[in-house]
C-alpha positions as CSV (number, residue, x, y, z in Angstrom):
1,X,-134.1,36.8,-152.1
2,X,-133.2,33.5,-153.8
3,X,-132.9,30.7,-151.2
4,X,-129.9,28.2,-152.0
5,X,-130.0,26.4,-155.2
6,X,-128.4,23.5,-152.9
7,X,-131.7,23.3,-151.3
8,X,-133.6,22.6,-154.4
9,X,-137.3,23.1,-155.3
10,X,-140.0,21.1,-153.5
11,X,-142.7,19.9,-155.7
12,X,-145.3,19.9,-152.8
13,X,-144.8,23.9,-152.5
14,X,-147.4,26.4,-153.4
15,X,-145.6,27.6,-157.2
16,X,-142.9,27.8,-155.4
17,X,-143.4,31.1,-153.2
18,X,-142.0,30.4,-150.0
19,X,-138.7,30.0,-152.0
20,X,-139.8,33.1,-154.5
21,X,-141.8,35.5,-152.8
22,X,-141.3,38.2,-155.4
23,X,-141.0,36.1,-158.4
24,X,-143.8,37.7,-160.7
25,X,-144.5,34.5,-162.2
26,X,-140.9,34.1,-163.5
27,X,-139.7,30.9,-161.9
28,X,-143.6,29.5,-162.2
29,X,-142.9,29.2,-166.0
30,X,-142.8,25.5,-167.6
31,X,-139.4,26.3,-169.5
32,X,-138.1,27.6,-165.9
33,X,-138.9,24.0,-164.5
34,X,-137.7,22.1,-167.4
35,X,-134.4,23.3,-167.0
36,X,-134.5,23.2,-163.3
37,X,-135.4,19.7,-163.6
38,X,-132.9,18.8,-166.3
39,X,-129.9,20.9,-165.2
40,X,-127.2,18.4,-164.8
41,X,-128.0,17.0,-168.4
42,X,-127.8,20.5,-169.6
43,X,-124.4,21.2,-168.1
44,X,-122.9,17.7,-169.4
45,X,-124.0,18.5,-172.9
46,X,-122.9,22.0,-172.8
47,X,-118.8,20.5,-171.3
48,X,-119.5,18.3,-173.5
49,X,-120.1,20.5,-176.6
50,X,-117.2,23.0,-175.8
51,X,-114.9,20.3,-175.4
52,X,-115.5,18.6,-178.4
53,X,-115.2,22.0,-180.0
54,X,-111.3,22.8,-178.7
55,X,-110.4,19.2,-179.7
56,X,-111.9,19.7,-183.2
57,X,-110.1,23.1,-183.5
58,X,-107.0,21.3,-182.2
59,X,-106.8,18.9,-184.4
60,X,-107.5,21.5,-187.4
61,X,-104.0,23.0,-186.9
């Protein structure tokens, strides 16, 4: 099972496997890390995208 995503990934594990025993590679992937790494940036853009969408539709009508 996933351990808490509060805990975050340690770089110094071995590809991450105390964390994902069962992982078949998934999480060992470099786009997996990239937006592990770059979450918070990810989730800005994305609020930021939707809400620039609504105001651009709001303003449209």
């Amino acid at each position: 099972m996933i351990a808490s995503w509060k805990s975050g990934l340690s770089d110094n594990s071995q590809n991450n496997r105390d964390i994902f025993p069962n992982s078949n590679h998934a999480y060992d992937t470099i786009l997996f890390q990239f937006v592990y790494k770059h979450r918070l940036w990810i989730y800005i853009i994305g609020y930021l995208s939707v809400i620039i969408a609504f105001s651009y539709y709001w303003f449209l009508l």
